[in-house]
C-alpha positions as a printed Julia matrix, in Angstrom:
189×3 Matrix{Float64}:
 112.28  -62.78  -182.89
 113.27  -59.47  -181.31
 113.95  -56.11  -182.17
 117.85  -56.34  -182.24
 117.79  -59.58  -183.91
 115.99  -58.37  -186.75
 117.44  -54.89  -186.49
 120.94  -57.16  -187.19
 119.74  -58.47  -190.14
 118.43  -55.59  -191.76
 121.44  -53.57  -191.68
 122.6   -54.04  -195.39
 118.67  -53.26  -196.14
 119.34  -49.31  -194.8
 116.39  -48.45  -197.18
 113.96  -50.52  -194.64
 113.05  -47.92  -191.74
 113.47  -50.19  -188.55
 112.21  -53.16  -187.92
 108.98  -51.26  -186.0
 108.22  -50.55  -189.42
 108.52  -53.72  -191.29
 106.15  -55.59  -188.59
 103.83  -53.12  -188.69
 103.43  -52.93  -192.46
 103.22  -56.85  -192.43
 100.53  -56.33  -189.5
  99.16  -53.8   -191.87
  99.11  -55.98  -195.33
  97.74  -59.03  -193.36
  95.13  -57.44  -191.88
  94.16  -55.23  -194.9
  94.21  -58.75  -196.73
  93.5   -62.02  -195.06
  95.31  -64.45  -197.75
  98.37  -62.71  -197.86
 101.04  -65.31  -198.52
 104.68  -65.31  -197.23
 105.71  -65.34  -200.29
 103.73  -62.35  -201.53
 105.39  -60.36  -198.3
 108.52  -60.9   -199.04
 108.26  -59.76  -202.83
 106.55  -56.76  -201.65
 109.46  -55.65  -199.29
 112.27  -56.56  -201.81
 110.63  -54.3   -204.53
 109.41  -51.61  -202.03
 112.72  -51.57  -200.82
 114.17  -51.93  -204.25
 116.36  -54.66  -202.82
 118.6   -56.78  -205.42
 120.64  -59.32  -203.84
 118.83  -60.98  -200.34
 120.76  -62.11  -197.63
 119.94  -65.33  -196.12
 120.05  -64.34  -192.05
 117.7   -61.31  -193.96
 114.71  -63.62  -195.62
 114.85  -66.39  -192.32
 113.86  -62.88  -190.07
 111.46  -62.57  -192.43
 110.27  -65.75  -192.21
 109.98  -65.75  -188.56
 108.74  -62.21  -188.3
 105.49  -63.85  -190.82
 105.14  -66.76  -188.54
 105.08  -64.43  -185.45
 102.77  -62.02  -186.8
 100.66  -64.61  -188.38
 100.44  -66.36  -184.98
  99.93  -62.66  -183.21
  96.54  -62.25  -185.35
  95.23  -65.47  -185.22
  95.9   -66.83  -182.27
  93.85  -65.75  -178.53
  94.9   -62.08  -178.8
  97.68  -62.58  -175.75
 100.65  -63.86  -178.51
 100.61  -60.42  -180.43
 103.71  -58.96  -179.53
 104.81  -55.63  -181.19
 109.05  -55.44  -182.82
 109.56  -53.08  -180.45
 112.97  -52.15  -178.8
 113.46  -53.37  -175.32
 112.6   -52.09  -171.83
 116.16  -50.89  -171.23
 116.71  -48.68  -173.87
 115.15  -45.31  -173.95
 112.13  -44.32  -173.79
 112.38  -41.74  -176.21
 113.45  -44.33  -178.49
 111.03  -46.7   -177.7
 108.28  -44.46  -178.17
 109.98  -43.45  -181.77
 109.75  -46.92  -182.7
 105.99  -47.22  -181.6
 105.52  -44.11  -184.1
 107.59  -46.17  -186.59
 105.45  -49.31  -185.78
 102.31  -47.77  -186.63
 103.42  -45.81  -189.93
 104.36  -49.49  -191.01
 101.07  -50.44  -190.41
  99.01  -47.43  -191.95
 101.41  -48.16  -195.14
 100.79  -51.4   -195.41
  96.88  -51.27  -195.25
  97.42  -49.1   -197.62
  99.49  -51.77  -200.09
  96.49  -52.96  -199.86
  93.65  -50.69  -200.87
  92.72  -49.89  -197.28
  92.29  -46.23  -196.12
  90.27  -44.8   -193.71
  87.62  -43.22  -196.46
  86.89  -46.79  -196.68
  86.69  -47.71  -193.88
  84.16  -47.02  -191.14
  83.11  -46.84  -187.11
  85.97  -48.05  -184.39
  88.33  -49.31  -187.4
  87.81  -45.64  -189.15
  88.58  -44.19  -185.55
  91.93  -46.54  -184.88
  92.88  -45.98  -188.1
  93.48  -42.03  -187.4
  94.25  -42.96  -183.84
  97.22  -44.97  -185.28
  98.16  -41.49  -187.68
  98.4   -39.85  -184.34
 101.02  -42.61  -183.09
 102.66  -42.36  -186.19
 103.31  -38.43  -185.76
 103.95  -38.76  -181.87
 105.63  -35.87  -179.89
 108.78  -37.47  -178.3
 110.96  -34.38  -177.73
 109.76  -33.95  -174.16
 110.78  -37.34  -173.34
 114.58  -36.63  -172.84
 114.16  -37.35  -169.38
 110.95  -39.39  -168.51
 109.11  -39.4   -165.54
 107.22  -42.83  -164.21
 104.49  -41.32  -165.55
 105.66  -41.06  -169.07
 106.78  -45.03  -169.17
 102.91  -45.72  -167.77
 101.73  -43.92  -170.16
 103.45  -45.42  -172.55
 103.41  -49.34  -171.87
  99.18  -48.24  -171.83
  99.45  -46.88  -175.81
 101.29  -50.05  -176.47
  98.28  -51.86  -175.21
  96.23  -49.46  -177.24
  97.78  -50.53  -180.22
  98.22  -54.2   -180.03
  94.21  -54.24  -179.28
  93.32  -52.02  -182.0
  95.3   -54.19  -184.51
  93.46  -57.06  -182.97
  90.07  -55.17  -183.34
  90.83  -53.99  -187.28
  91.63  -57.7   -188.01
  88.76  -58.97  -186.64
  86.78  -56.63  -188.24
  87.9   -56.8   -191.77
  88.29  -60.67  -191.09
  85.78  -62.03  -189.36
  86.11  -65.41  -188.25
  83.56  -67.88  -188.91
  82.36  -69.32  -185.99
  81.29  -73.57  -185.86
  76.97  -73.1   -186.38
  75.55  -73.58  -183.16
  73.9   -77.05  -183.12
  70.15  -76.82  -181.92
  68.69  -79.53  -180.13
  64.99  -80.85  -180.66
  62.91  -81.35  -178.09
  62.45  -85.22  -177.19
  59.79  -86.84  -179.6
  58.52  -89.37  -177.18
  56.91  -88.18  -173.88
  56.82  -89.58  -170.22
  53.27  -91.26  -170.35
């Protein structure tokens, strides 16, 4: 599911920033709280959004935007993908929508009961590391250097780790116990 796709069917839904946002504050909710259901999502955005009547090309983007995202946090680390515009539009833009992405995020850990008096270390640290996204300077990007689109494409990377890191943090994964052998009873006489 990519940005424009989901961009399409969000345009009756003006009240919904971008769909930067919307991933990020389903990033945001899931990580903030580990059983959040599809279903719970969805009612969350409709009366966020104060939405009344749902389109149907509206709640299957949805859908697959969950699936993705769900996929993103629990699989290896290398499916997260961030809603993000793509490569060929600007970079100005792009980096607006990174700003947008993690503003979704903050708000939905928020939903959620999460803030960064609560929480502590690295995840305290991303946390206000993902503020400064959210606020991001992009009036000097009107004409980008190679420089700027490094420097970008590296904050992405920045991002899509520390979401991994927070998640893992506030949900750890139980790992299988590690099986410890005994010692042969019998010895060689």
């Amino acid at each position: 599911m990519n940005f424009d796709q989901i961009n399409e069917a969000m345009v009756p839904y003006p009240e919904l920033e971008s769909p930067s946002f919307l991933q990020g504050m389903l990033m945001g909710l899931m990580c903030g709280d580990a059983d959040l259901k599809e279903s719970a999502w969805v009612k969350r955005i409709l009366e966020e959004a104060d939405i009344k009547s749902v389109k149907e090309s509206f709640l299957l983007a949805l859908h697959d935007l969950y699936l993705e995202a769900e996929k993103g946090l629990n699989g290896s680390g290398f499916e997260l993908e961030l809603c993000l515009p793509e490569e060929n539009e600007s970079l100005k833009f792009r980096a607006a929508m990174l700003g947008q992405w993690c503003e979704g995020f903050l708000y939905g850990m928020g939903l959620v009961g999460q803030s960064e008096d609560k929480l502590k270390g690295d995840v305290a640290e991303l946390f206000r590391d993902f503020g400064d996204i959210a606020r991001i300077e992009i009036l000097e990007l009107d004409e980008p250097t190679d420089e700027d689109e490094s420097d970008f494409m590296q904050l992405m990377e920045f991002v899509k780790i520390g979401v991994l890191t927070i998640n893992e943090t506030l949900n750890p994964v139980e790992g299988s116990p590690i099986m410890t052998q005994q010692p042969p009873t019998d010895t060689l006489h």
